[in-house]
Gaussian input, Z-matrix of N, CA and C with variables (Angstrom, degrees):
# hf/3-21g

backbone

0 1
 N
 C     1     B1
 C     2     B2     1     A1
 N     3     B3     2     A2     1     D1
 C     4     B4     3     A3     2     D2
 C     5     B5     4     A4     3     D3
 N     6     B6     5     A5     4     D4
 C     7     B7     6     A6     5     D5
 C     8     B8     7     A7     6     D6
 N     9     B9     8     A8     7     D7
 C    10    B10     9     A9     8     D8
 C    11    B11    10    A10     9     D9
 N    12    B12    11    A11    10    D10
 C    13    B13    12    A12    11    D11
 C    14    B14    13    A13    12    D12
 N    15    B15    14    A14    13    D13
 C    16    B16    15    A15    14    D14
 C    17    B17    16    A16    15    D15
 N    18    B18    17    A17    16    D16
 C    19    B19    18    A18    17    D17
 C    20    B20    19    A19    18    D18
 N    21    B21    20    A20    19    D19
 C    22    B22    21    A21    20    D20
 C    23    B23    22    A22    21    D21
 N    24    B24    23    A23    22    D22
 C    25    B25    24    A24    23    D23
 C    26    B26    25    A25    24    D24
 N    27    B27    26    A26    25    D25
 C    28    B28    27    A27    26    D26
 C    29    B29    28    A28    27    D27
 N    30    B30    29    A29    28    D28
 C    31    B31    30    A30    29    D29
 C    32    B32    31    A31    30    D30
 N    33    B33    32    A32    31    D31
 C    34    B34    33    A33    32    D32
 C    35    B35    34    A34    33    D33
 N    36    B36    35    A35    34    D34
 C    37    B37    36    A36    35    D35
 C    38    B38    37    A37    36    D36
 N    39    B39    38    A38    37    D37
 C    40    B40    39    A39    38    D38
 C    41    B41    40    A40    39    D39
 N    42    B42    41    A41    40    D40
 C    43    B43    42    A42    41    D41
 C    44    B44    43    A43    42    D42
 N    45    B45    44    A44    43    D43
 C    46    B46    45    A45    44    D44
 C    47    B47    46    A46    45    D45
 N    48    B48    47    A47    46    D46
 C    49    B49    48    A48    47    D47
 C    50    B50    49    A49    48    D48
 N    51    B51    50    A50    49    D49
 C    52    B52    51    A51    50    D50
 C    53    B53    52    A52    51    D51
 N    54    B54    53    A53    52    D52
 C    55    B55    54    A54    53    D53
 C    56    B56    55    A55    54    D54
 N    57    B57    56    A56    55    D55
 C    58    B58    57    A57    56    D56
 C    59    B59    58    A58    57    D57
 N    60    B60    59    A59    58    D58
 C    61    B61    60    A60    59    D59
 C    62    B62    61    A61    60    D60
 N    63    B63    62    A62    61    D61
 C    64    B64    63    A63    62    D62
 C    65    B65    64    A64    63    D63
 N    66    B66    65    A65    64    D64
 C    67    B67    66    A66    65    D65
 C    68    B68    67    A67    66    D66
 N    69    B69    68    A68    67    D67
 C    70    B70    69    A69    68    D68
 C    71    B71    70    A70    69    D69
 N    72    B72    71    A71    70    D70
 C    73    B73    72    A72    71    D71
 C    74    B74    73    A73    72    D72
 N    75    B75    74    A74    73    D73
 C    76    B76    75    A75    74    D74
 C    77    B77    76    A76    75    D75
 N    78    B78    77    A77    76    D76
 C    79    B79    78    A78    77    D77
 C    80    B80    79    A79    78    D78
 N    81    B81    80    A80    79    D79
 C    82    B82    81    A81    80    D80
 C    83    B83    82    A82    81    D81
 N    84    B84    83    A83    82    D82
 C    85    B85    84    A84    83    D83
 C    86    B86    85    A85    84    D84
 N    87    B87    86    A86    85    D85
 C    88    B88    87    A87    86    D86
 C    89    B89    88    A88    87    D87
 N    90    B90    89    A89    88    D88
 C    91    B91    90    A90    89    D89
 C    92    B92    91    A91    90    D90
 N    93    B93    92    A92    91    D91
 C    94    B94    93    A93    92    D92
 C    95    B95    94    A94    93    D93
 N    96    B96    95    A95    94    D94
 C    97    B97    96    A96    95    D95
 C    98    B98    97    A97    96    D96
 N    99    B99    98    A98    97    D97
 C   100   B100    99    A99    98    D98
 C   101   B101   100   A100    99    D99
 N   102   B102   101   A101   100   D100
 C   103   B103   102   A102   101   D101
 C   104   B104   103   A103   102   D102
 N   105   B105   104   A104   103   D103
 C   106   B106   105   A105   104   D104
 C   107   B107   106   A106   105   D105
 N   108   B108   107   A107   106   D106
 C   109   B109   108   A108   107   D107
 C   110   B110   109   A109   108   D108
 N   111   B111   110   A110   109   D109
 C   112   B112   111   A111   110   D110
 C   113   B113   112   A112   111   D111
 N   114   B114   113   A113   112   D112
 C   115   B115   114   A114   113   D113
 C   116   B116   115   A115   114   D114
 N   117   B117   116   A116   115   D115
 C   118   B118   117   A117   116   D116
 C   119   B119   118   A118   117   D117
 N   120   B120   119   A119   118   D118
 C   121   B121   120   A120   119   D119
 C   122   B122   121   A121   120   D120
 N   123   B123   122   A122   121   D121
 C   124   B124   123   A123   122   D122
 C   125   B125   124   A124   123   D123
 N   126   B126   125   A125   124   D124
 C   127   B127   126   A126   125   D125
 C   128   B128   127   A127   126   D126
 N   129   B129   128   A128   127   D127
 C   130   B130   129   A129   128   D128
 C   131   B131   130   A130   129   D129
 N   132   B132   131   A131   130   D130
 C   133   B133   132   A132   131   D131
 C   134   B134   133   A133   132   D132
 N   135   B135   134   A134   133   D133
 C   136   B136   135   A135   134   D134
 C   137   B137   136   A136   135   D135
 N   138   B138   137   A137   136   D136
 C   139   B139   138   A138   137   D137
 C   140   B140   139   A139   138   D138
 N   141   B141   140   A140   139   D139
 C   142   B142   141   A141   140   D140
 C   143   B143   142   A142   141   D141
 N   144   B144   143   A143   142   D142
 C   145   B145   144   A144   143   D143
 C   146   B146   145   A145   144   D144
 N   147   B147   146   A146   145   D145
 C   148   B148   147   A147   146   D146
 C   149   B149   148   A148   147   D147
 N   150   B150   149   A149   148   D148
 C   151   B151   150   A150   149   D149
 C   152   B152   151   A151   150   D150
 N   153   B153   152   A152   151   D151
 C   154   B154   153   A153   152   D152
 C   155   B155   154   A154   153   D153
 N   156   B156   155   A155   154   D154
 C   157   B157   156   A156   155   D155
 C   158   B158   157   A157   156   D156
 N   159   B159   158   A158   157   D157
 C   160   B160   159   A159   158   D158
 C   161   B161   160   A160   159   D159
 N   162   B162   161   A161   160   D160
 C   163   B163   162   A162   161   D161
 C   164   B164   163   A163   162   D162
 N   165   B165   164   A164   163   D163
 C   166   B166   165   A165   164   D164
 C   167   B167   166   A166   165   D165
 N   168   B168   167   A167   166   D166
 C   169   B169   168   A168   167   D167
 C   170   B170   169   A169   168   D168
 N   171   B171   170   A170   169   D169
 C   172   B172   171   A171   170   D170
 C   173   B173   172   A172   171   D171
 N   174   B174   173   A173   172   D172
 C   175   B175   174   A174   173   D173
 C   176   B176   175   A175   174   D174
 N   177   B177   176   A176   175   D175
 C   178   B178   177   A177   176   D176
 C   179   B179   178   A178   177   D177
 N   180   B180   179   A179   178   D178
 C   181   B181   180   A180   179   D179
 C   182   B182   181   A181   180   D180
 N   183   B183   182   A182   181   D181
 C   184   B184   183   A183   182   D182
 C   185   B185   184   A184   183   D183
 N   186   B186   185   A185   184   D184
 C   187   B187   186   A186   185   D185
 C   188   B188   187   A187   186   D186
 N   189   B189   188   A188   187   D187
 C   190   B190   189   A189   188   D188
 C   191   B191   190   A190   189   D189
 N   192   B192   191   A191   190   D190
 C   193   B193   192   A192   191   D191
 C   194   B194   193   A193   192   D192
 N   195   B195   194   A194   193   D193
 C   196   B196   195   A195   194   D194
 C   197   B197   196   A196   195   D195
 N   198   B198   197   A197   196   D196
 C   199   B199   198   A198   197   D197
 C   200   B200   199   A199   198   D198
 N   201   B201   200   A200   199   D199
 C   202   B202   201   A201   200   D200
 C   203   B203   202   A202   201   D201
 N   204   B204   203   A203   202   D202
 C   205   B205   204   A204   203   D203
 C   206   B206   205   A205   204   D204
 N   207   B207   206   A206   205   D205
 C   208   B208   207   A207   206   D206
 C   209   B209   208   A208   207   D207
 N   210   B210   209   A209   208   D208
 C   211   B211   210   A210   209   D209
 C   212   B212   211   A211   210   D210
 N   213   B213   212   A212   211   D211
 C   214   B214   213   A213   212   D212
 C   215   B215   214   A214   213   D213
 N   216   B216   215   A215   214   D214
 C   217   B217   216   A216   215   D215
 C   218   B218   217   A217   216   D216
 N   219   B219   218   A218   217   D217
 C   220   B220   219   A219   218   D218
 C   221   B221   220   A220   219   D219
 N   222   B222   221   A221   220   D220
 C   223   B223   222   A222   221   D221
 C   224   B224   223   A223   222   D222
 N   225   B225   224   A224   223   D223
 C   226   B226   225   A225   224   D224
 C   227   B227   226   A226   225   D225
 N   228   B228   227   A227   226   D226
 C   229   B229   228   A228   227   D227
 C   230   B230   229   A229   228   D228
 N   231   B231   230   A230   229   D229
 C   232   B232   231   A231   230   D230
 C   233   B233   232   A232   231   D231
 N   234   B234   233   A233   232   D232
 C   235   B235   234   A234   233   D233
 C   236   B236   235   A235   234   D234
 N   237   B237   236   A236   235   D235
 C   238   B238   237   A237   236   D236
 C   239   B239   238   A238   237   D237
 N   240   B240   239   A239   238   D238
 C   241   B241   240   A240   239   D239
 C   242   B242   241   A241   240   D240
 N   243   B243   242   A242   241   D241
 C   244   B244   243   A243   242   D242
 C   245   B245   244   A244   243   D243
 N   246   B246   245   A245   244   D244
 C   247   B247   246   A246   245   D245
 C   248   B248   247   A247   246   D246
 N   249   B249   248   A248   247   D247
 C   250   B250   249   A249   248   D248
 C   251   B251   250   A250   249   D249
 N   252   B252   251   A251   250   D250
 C   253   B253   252   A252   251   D251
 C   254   B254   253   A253   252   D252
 N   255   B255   254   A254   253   D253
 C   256   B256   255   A255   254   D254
 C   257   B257   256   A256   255   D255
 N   258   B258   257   A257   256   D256
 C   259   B259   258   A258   257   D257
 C   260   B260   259   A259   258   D258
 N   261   B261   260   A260   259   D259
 C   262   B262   261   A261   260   D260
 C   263   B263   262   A262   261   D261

   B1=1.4349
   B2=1.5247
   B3=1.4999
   B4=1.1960
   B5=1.1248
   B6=1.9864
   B7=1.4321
   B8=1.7505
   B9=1.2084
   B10=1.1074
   B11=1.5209
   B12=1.0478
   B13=1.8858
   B14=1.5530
   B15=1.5610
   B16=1.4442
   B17=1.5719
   B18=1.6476
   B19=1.3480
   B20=1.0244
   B21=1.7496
   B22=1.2743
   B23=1.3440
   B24=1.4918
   B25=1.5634
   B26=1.2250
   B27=1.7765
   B28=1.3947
   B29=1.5337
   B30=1.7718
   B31=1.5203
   B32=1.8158
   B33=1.0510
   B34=1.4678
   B35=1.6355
   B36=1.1229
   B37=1.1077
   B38=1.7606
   B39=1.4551
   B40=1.4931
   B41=1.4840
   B42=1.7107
   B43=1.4400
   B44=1.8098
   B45=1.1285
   B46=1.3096
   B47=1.3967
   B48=1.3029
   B49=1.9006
   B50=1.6579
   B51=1.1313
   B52=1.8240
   B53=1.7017
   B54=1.4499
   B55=1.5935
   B56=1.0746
   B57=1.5506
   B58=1.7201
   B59=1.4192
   B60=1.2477
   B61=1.5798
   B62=1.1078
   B63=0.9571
   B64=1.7868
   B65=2.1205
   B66=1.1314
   B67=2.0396
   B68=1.3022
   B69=2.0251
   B70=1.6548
   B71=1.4994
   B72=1.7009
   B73=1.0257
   B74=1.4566
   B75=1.0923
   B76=2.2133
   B77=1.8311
   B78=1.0263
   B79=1.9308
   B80=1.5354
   B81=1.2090
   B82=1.2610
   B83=1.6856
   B84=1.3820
   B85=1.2536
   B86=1.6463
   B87=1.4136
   B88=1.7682
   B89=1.1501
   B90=1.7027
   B91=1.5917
   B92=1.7457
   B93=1.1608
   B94=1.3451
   B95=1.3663
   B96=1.1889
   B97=1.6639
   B98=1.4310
   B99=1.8147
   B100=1.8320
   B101=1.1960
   B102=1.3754
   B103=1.3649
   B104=1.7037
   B105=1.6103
   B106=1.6976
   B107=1.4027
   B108=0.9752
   B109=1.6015
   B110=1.5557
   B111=1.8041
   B112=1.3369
   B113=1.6620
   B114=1.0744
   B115=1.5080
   B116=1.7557
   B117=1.5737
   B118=1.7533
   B119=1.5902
   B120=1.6345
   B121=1.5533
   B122=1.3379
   B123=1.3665
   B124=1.3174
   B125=1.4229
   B126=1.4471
   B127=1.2381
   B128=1.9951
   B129=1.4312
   B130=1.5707
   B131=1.3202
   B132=1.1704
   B133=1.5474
   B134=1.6495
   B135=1.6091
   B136=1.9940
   B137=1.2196
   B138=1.4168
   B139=1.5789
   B140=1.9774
   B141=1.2259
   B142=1.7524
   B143=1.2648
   B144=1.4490
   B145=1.3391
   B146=1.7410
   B147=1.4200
   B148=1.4382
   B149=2.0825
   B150=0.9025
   B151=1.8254
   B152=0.9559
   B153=1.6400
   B154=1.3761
   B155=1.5370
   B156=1.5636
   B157=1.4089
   B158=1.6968
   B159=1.3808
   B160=1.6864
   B161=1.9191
   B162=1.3778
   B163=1.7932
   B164=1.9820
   B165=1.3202
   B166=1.5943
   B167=1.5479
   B168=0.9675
   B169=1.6450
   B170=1.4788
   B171=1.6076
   B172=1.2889
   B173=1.4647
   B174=1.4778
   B175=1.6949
   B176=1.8008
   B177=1.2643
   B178=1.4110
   B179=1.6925
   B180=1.5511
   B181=1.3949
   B182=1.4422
   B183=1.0725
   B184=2.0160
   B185=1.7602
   B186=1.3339
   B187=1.5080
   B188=1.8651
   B189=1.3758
   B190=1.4838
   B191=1.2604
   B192=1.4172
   B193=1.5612
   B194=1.7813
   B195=1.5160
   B196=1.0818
   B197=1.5958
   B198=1.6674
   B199=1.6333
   B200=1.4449
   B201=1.5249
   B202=1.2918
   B203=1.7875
   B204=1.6182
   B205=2.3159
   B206=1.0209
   B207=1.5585
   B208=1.7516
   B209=1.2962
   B210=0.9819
   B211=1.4406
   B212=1.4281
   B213=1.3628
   B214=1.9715
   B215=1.9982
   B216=1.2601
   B217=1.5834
   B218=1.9297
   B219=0.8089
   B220=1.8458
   B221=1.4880
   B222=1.0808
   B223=1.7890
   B224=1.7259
   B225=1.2613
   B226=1.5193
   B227=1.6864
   B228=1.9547
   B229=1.2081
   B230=1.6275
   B231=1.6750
   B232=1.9645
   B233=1.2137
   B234=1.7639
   B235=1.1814
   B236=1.6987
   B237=1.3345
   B238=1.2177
   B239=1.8367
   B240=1.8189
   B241=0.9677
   B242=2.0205
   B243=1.2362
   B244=1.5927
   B245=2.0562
   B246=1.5172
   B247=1.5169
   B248=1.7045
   B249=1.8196
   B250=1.4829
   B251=1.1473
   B252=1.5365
   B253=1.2445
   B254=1.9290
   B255=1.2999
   B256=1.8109
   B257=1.5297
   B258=0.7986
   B259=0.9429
   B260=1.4097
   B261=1.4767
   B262=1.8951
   B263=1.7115
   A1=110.13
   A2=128.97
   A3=142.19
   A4=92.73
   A5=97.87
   A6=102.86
   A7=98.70
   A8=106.90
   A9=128.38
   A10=126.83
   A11=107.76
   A12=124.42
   A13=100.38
   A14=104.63
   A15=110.66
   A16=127.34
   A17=98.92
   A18=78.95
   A19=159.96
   A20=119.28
   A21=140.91
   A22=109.50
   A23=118.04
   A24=107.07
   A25=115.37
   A26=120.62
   A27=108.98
   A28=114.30
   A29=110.63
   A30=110.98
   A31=102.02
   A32=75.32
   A33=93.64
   A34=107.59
   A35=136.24
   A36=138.23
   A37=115.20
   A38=113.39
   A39=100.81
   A40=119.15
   A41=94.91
   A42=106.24
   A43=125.16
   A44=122.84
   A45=115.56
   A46=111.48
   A47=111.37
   A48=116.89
   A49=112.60
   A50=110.63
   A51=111.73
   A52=100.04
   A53=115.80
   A54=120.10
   A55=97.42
   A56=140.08
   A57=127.11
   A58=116.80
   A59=103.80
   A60=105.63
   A61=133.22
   A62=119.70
   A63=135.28
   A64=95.14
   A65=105.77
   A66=109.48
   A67=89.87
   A68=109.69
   A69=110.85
   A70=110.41
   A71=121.84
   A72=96.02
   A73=131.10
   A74=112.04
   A75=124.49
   A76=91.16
   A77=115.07
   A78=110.25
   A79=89.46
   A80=131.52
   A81=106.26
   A82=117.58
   A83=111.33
   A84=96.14
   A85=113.22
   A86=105.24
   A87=117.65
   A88=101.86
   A89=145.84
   A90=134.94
   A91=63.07
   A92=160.74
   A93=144.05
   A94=110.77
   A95=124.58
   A96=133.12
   A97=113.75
   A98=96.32
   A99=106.48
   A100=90.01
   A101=128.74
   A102=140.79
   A103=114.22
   A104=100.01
   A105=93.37
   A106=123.62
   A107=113.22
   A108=116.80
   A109=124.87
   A110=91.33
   A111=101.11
   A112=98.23
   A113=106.36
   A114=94.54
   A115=119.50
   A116=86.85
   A117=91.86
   A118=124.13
   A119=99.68
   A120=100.57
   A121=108.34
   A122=129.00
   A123=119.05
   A124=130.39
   A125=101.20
   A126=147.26
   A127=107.15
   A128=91.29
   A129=92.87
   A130=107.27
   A131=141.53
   A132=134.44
   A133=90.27
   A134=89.75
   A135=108.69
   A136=101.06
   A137=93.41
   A138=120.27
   A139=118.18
   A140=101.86
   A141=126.36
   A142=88.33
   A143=109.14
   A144=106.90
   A145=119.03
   A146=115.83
   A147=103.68
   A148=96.87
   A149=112.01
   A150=109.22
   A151=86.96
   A152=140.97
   A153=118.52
   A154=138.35
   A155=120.54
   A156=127.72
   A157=97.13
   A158=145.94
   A159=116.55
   A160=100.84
   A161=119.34
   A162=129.80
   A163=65.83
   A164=126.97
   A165=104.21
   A166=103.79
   A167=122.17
   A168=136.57
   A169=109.35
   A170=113.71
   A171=108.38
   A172=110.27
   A173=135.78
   A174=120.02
   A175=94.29
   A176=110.55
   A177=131.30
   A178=105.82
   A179=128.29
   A180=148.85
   A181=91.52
   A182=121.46
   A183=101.10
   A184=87.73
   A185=128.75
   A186=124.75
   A187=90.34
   A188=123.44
   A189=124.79
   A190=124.17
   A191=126.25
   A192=128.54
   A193=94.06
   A194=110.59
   A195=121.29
   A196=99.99
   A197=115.61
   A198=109.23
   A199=107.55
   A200=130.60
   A201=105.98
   A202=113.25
   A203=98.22
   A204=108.84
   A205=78.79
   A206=146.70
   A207=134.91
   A208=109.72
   A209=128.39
   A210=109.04
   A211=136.50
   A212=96.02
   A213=97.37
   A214=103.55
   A215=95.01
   A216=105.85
   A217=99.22
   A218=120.14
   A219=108.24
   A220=96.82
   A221=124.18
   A222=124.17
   A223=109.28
   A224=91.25
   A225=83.64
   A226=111.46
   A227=92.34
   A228=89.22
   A229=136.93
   A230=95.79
   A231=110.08
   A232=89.27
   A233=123.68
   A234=115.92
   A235=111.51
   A236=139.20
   A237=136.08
   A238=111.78
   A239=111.16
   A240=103.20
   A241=115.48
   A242=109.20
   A243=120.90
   A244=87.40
   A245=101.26
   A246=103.23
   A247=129.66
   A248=121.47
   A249=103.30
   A250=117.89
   A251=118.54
   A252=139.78
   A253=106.52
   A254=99.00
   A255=102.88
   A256=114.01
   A257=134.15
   A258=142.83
   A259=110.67
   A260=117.90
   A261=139.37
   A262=85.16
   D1=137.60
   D2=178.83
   D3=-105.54
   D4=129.62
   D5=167.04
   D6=-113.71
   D7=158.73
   D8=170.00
   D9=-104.67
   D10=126.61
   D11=-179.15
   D12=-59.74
   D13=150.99
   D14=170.00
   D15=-40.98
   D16=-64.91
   D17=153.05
   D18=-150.35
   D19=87.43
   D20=148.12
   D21=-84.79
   D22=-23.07
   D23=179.99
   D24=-58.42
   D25=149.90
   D26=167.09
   D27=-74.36
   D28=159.78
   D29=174.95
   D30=-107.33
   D31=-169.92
   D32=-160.82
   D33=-84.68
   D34=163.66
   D35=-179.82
   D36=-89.05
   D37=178.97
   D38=178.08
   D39=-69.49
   D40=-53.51
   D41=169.46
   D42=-56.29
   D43=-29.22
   D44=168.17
   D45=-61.79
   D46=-55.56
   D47=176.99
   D48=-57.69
   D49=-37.03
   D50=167.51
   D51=-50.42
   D52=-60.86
   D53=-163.18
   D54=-64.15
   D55=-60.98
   D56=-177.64
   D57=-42.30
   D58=-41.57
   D59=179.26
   D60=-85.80
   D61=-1.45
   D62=-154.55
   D63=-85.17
   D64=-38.54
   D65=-177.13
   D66=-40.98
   D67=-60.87
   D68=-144.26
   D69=-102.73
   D70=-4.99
   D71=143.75
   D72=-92.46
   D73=-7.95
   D74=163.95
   D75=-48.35
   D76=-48.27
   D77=-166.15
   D78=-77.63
   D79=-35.59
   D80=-162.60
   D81=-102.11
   D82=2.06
   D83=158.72
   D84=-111.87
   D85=25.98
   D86=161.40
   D87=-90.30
   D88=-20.25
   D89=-170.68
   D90=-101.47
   D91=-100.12
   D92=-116.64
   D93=-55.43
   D94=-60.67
   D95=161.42
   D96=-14.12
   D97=-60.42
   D98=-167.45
   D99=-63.29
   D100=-77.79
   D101=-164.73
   D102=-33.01
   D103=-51.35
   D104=162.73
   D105=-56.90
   D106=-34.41
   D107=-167.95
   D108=-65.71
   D109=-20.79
   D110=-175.41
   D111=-109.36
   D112=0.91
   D113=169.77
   D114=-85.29
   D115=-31.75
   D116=168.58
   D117=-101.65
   D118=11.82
   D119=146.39
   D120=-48.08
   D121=-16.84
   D122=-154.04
   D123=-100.41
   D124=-4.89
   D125=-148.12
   D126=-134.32
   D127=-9.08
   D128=-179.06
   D129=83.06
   D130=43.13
   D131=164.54
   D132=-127.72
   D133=148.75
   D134=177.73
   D135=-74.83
   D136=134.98
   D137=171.87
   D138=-77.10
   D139=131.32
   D140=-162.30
   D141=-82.01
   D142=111.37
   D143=163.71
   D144=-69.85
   D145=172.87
   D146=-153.66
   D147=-88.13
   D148=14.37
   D149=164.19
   D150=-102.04
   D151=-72.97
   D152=-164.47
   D153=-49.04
   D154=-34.07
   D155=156.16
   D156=-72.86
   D157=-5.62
   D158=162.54
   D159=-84.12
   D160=-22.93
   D161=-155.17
   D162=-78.46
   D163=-63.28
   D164=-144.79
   D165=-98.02
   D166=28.76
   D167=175.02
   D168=-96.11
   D169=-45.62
   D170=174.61
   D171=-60.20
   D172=-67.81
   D173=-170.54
   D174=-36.40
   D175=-79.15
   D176=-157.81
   D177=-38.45
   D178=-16.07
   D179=-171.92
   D180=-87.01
   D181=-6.38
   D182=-162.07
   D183=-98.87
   D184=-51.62
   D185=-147.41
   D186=-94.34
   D187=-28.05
   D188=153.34
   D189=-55.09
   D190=-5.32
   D191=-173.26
   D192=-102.37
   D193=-48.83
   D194=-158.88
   D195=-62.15
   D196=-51.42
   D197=176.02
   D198=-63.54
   D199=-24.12
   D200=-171.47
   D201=-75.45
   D202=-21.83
   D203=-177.43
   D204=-69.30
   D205=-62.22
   D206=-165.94
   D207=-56.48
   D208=-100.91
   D209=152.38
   D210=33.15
   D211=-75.41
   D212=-176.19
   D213=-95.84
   D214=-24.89
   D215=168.96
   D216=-59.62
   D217=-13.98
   D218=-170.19
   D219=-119.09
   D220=-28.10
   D221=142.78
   D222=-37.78
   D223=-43.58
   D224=-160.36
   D225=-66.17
   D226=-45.89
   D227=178.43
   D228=-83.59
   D229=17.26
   D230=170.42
   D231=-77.96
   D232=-57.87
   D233=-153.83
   D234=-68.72
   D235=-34.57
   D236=-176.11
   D237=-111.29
   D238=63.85
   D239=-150.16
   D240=-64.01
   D241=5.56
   D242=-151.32
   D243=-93.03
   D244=-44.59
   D245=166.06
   D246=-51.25
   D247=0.22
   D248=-151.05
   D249=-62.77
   D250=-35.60
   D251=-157.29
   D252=-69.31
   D253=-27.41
   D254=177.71
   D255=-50.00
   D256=113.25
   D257=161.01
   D258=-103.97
   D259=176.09
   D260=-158.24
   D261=-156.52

């Protein structure tokens, strides 16, 4: 078996890193939703019950996945600065 060094390995694309991530950021802008909702309970707006901030987290999870693969994709390319030019 040939192993391969960090980096010669290939990386991952944007869209693959959007799809890994997409579960935990979908959960995490469902505690942001809830969490808003009850902040402007305060303020007089109805509070999101916690299915309804997970029902409107999923649309809102797709273009939040995509900044988080950009995101860790430009991590990637601080950390391996000799790679920038690679593109997918």
């Amino acid at each position: 078996m040939t192993e391969r060094s960090p980096t010669t390995a290939p990386r991952w694309s944007r869209r693959k890193l959007a799809v890994v991530v997409f579960p935990f950021v979908t959960a995490a802008v469902a505690v942001n939703l809830f969490l808003a909702s009850l902040l402007g309970a305060s303020l007089g707006f109805p509070v999101l019950s916690p299915l309804h901030a997970l029902a409107l987290s999923v649309p809102l999870g797709i273009p939040a996945s995509w900044v988080a693969a950009r995101w860790v994709d430009h991590l990637l390319d601080q950390a391996e600065p000799d790679r920038v030019g690679d593109r997918r």
